[in-house]
N, C-alpha and C positions, 0 to 999 in steps of 0.2 A: 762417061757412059756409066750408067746405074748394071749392076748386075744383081736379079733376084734368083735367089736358088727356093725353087719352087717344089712342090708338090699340088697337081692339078685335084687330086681327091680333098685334099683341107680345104674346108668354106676359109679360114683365116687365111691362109698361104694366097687363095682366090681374092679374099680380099685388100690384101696388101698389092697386090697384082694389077689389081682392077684401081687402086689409089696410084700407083706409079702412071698406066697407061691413060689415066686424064691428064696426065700432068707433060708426060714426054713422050717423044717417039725412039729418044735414045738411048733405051733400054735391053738386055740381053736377059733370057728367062733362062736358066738352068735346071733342068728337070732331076733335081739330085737321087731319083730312084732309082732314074735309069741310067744317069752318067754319076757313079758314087764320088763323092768328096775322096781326095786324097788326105794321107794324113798331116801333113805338109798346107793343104787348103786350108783344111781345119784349122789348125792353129794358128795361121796367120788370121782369119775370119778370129778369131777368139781374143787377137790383141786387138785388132780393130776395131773388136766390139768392148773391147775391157772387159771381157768376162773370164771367167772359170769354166771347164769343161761342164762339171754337171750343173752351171747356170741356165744352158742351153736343153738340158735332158727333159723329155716330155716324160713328167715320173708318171703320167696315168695308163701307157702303152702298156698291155698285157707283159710281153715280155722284158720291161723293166718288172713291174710286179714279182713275176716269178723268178727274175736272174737276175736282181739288183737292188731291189730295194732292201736297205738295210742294210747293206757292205760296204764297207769302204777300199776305194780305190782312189790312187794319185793319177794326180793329173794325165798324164803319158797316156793312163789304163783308160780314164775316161774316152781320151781320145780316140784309143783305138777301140773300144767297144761301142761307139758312135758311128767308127767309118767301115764296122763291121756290120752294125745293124741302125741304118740310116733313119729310120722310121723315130727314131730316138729323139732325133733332132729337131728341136721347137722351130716356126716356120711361119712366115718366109722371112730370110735372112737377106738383109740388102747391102748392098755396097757400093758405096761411091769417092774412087779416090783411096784415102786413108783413114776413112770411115763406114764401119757399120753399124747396122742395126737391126735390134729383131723385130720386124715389122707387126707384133701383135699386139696392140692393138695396131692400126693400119694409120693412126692419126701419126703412131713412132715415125713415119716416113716425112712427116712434116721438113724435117731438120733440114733435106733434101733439094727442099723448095722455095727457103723463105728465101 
């Protein structure tokens, strides 16, 4: 089963969404606004993806601007400033198995299907 942690407001997040459900009907959508990432989610989604916390950081959200940009924080801090202020989080986030990936562009989702 594919799991997207979604956000319904992002065209991107809609479009990885909308590339999953031509493909499967065995997918689960996670609306991660309103049900938050634990911290514990997070990082495991971050070795799955082989990334780094602020790999994942949408640096153009207002409030990185004003409260982040240009500081540095480890890893941990990212995480928990992420599962503090979700909007943070680049999207939509797929997974399948022992693999993820960030679905933006939406073609990322390929991997999924070949």
């Amino acid at each position: 089963m594919i799991k997207i942690y979604h956000n319904p407001r992002c065209k991107k997040s809609r479009a990885g969404l909308h590339y999953v459900q031509e493909r499967t009907n065995d997918f689960e959508v996670i609306e991660y606004l309103k049900n938050p990432i634990s911290e514990n989610v997070l990082k495991n989604l971050l070795i799955k993806l082989n990334l780094k916390p602020h790999d994942i950081v949408r640096t153009q959200e207002a409030i990185y601007r004003s409260n982040y940009k240009g500081k540095n924080f480890t890893d941990d801090e990212w995480v928990k400033i992420m599962v503090e202020n979700p909007k943070l989080i680049k999207r939509p986030l797929v997974v399948k198995g022992n693999k993820a990936v960030l679905g933006d562009p939406a073609d990322n989702l390929a991997v999924f299907f070949s």
